[in-house]
Structure formats: structure tokens, C-alpha cells
C-alpha positions, -999 to +999 in steps of 0.1 A: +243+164-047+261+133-061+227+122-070+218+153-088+254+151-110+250+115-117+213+127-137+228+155-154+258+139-168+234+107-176+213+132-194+242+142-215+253+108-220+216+104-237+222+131-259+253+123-266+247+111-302+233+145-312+260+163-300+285+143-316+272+140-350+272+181-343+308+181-331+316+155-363+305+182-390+324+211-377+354+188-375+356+192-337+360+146-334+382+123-350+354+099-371+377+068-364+379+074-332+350+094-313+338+058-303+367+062-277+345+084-257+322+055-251+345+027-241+355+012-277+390+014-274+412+013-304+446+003-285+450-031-266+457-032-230+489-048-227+503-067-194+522-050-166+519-021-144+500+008-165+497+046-152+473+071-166+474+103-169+448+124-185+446+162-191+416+185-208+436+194-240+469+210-259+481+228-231+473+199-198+491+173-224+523+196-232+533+200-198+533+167-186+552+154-217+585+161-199+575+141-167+558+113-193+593+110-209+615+104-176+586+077-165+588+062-197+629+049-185+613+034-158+615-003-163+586-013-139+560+008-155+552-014-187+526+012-203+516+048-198+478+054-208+472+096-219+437+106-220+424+137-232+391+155-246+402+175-278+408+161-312+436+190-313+454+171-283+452+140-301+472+154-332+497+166-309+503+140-291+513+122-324+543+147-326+561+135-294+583+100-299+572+079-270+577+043-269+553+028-237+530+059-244+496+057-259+467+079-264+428+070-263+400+100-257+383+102-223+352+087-215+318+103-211+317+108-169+291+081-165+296+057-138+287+029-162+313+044-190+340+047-158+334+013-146+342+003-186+371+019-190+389+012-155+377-024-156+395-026-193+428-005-185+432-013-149+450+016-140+481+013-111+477+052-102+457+081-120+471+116-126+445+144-130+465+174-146+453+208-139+416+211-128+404+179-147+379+168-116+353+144-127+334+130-098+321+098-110+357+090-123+373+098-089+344+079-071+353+046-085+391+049-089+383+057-049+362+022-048+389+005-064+419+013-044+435+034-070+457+067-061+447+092-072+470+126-078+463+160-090+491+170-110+499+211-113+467+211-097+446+249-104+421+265-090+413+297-100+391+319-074+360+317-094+360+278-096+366+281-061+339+297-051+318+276-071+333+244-052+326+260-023+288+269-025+281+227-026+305+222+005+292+185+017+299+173-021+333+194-023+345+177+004+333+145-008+354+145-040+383+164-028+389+141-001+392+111-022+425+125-037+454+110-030+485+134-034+483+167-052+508+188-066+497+224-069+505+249-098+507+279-078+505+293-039+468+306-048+457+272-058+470+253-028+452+276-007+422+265-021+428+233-027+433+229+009+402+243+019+382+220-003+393+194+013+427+182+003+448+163+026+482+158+015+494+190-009+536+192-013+538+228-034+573+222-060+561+248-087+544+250-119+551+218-141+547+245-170+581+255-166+594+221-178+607+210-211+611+178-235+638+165-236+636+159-276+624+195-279+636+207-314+622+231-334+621+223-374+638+249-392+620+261-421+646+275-448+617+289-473+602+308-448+635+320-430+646+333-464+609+352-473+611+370-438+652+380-443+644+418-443+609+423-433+595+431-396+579+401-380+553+391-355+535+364-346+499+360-325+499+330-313+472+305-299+444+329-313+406+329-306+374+339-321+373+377-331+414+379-322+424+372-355+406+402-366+415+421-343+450+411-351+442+418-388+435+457-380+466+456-360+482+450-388+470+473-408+480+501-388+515+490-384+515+487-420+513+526-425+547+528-408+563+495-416+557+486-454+575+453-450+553+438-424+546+403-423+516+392-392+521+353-386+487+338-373+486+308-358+448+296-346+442+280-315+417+256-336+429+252-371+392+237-383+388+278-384+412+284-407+389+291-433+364+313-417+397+335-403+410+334-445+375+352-455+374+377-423+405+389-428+403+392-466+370+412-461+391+436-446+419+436-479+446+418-462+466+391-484+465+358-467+489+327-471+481+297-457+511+274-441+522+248-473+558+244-468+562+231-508+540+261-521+552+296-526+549+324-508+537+352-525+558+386-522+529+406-512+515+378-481+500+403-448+489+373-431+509+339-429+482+317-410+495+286-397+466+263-406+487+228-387+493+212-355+528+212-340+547+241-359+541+267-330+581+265-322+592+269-354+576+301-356+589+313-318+624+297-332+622+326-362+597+359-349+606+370-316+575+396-310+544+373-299+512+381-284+496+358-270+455+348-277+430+338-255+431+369-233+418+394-254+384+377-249+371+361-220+391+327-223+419+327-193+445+335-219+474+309-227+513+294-215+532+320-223+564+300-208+568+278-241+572+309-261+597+328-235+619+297-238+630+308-276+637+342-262+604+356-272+588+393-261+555+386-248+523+406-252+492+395-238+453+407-228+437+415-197+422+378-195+449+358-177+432+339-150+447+303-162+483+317-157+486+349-135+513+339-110+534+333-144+524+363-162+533+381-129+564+364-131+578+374-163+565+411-157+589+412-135+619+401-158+605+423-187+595+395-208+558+404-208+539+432-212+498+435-205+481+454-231+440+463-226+427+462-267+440+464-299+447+495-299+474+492-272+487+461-290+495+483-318+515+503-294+530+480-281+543+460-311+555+497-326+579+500-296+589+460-298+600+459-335+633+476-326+636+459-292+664+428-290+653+400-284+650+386-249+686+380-230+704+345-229+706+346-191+671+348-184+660+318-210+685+299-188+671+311-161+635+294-167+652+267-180+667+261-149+638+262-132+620+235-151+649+217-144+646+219-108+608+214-107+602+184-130+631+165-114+619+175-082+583+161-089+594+133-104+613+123-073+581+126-052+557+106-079+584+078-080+586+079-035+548+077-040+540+053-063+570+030-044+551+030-014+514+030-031+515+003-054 
């Protein structure tokens, strides 16, 4: 089977070019720096112990920034290498303040392209957040002594059973992993049964926080909502943002004030979302903090990386994308820490256990279609907004978890390296 992967993912490597140039024009790479993906590096491997951690995208990348941060104060580790795939996690890694941190994009998964790129960074240990498994990467950190640890490990029951149906090469892969830390009970199940050996459950690394986390305060925009009822979909997806747009409309026929803030998962989109919901007469604005807002704005589309807490700082109704289509829906933890009421699809699979979670503390609320989203947001535009004691309460739980991980990767790597 190994065999078989290692032809596929050569094939892609051969097509590579096409695909990029591709990628390029919709403004899916970075054109400085997509030559990262094939081992030309645009940061210099300094000397001293390095660690790497790397993580498919926005969401892998924000919720090991608060475990990056306390690692950073350790004097021993000179430099800490993030990798990741998306040119949206690259922009938002630029908004943290690190000092030993850098960023490059992950190689292609070609064994020639791993060999490259661990030769060249020479990695101490190698965190794999989530369910970044990449065979030929794992093979050769393997080969080379180098831990390996899955961090908030997931595995959702239909990437289980795919595992599962090539067992021998499962076992293979899984095997080779040093330490992993799993996100949830369900996913250290699994991960034990594909071959895991040593799994030490702590609790979803989601629940964490930076330490430097501040929200900018946005005075135009404070004063333009003063008086007007507010909501925000958040992390949106193909098709939601219409969806979101007849929302809107309905809620309009009751509330003549509205004001729908949009913010895109992929803000390359931004224009395409501009003409669908204008097709459909709504006024759109499009985020410029030293341009005007116009008095009769439906949509307020944030169209730039980094501002989502700003907006969960001001507009305390969100529904969150992802989940009204088949995506596996998004965190809805970041959004709960600003005191946010949370409304989401039926497509959760990425974060069930901490959907389930807030369910139970009235924070969230499933609704099926639009329709019910209207509903919803009807009832939630006279509801207060989400009690002091239970935002400390997750907060405390971060708390407990990242220090509580951070213990364990610091025992590790002290007797590892």
C-alpha cells in the first residue's frame, strides 16, 4: 500500500506546476512564496534545538498559538518552525507577536521533498495537530529518530473507517507515532485502534487562549451599530452567504434597523459574495476602516484576515459557517469566549463533543436551514448576552488543559531529546 501512496502523491508532485499556476490565479498561493512547497525556503535555519509544529490551516494554527507562546519562554528551544498548507494561515500567523517563531508552507508529501526539508531544518521533535497524517513525512521523521506527537489528535468516524479498510498500512503509520494527545474521547478510541501506543487524553487544546489575545476596538463601527440590531455569520462558505443574505431579508420585515455582518471563510471570495448578494437588492459594505459607512449598509462583509474578534467583541448573535453545507462546520469556542450566542448547521462532525458541550450550557443552538436560522435569530435579538460565569468557566478550562499539556510535552521532550 505504501508503494501505491508513494505513486500517487509522485503523480501529484508531477502535476504540481499545473495546479499551482491554477491555485496562483484564483489567489489561493502566496507568489513569493509557493516555492516553499518545494523545498526553497525563504527563512534561514538558525543553530540550536528547533521544534516544528505544523497544522492544515486557520483553525489547526490558532489553537496551538497558546501552547507556541509558553514554549517560546523556554530558553533551550532556540527556534520554533510552524508549517501549514493555506495562504489564509499564513496571513494569520503574521497577526500573533512571536519572537523564536517562524512560518514556511509544507512540503509536497514526497519522500524526496521530506528528505529536503528535514535534512534542512533538522527538526528535535514534530507536532502533527489535528488529523494532519502524512505518511511519507512520518516515515522518515521515523528513520531519523525524530518524535513524533499528534497534538489534539481527531478522528472523526468516517476517517476512521477509511483507516481501517487498509489495516496493514494503518498500523504501519500509526505505530510510528510517538505520543498523542487526543481532542476528544471518540478520537482516542479510534486512535487506539489504529494503532496508537501511548495516548494521555487532557482535553481539547481548542479551549485555550493567547495570552496577548486583544480584540481591536473599532470606534467607527461601534458608533454606526449604536441603535441597530446586529448579527454576525461568521467563517462562511460557498452558497451560506446567500443563504445568509435571504436571512436577512426576512428579518428585515420586522426589524428595519438590521445590520448582517459577514465575514468569509476565504476572503479571495469577497467579490463574487458582493455581486450574489446584490443580485438579490441587498446593500453591501465592504470592511475599510478609513471609508464611510453608508446609512443604508444590509451587509457589512469583512473582506480581511484577523478582525473576527473584533466583530464577536461588538455583535453577540453569531452563526457559525461551514455546517450549513457539507464542511464539518467550525470552532465555535473562540466566539463563546466574548460571550457570544451561537447558532450553527447540522454539519458538525470537526467539533461535536464541543457543540454538545455548549448545548448543554445554552450557548448553542442547532438549526436545520435557513429558514430555522431566521427563527432562531428572531428569538436571539432580545436575548442577553451570554453570562460572565460561564465565559469563565471555559476560560478556566483552557487554563487547566493547555497548562496541563504543556507539562507533559516539556516531561516528554526532557526525556526524548
Amino acid at each position: 500500500m505504501f508503494t501505491i501512496y508513494r505513486f500517487l502523491i509522485n503523480s501529484i508532485f508531477l502535476l504540481s506546476p499545473l495546479i499551482l499556476v491554477f491555485r496562483l490565479l484564483k489567489k489561493k498561493e502566496d507568489i513569493k512564496r509557493f516555492k516553499e512547497k518545494f523545498c526553497f525556503f525563504s527563512k534561514k535555519r538558525s543553530e540550536g534545538k528547533l521544534l516544528w509544529f505544523h497544522g492544515a490551516s486557520v483553525g489547526e494554527i490558532q489553537s496551538i498559538i497558546p501552547l507556541v507562546e509558553k514554549l517560546e519562554k523556554n530558553n533551550k528551544i532556540k527556534t520554533i518552525l510552524i508549517t501549514s498548507n493555506t495562504l489564509s494561515s499564513s496571513k494569520i500567523f503574521q497577526k500573533f507577536k512571536l519572537k523564536k517563531t517562524i512560518h514556511q508552507f509544507f512540503p509536497i508529501d514526497t519522500s524526496y521533498l521530506v528528505k529536503k526539508f528535514l535534512n534542512y531544518w533538522k527538526p528535535s521533535a514534530a507536532f502533527f495537530v489535528d488529523s494532519e497524517i502524512w505518511p511519507n513525512t512520518i516515515y522518515n521523521l521515523d528513520k531519523n529518530n525524530i518524535p513524533i506527537i499528534l497534538l489534539n489528535g481527531r478522528i472523526t468516524k468516517n476517517s476512521f473507517n477509511k483507516w481501517k479498510k487498509l489495516s496493514y498500512f494503518t498500523n504501519y503509520i500509526f505505530n510510528k507515532i510517538n505520543l498523542c494527545f487526543p481532542s476528544s474521547k471518540q478520537s482516542e478510541k479510534y486512535l487506539k485502534k489504529l494503532g496508537v501506543k501511548e495516548i494521555k487524553f487532557i482535553g481539547n487544546l481548542k479551549f485555550s487562549q493567547s495570552e496577548n489575545e486583544k480584540p481591536l476596538n473599532n470606534n467607527q463601527i461601534k458608533k454606526f451599530i449604536n441603535g441597530k440590531r446586529t448579527w454576525c455569520a461568521s467563517s462562511t462558505h460557498n452558497s451560506e452567504e446567500l443563504m445568509c443574505g435571504l436571512v436577512h431579508k426576512e428579518l428585515k420585515k420586522k426589524y428595519k434597523n438590521l445590520l448582517t455582518f459577514i465575514i468569509p471563510r476565504h476572503i479571495e471570495r469577497t467579490d463574487s459574495i458582493v455581486k450574489e448578494l446584490n443580485s438579490i437588492n441587498l446593500i453591501t459594505h465592504t470592511h475599510e476602516p478609513t471609508k464611510k459607512i453608508p446609512k443604508n449598509t444590509d451587509i457589512y462583509i469583512v473582506n480581511s484576515y484577523g478582525k473576527t474578534k473584533s466583530f464577536y467583541n461588538i455583535c453577540k448573535n453569531i452563526f457559525l459557517g461551514g455546517s450549513l453545507i457539507k464542511h464539518g462546520g467550525q470552532n465555535p469556542l473562540e466566539a463563546t469566549r466574548y460571550g457570544c450566542n451561537i447558532l450553527y448547521g447540522p454539519n458538525i462532525d470537526n467539533f461535536k463533543e464541543i457543540y454538545k458541550f455548549l448545548d448543554k450550557l445554552k450557548i448553542s443552538k442547532k438549526v436545520r436551514n435557513s429558514h430555522q436560522l431566521s427563527i432562531r435569530l428572531n428569538k436571539l435579538l432580545f436575548k442577553k448576552q451570554s453570562s460572565k460565569k460561564i465565559r469563565y468557566k471555559l476560560k478556566s478550562i483552557g487554563i487547566k488543559i493547555l497548562n496541563t499539556t504543556y507539562k507533559q510535552i516539556n516531561l516528554f521532550l526532557k526525556n526524548e531529546i
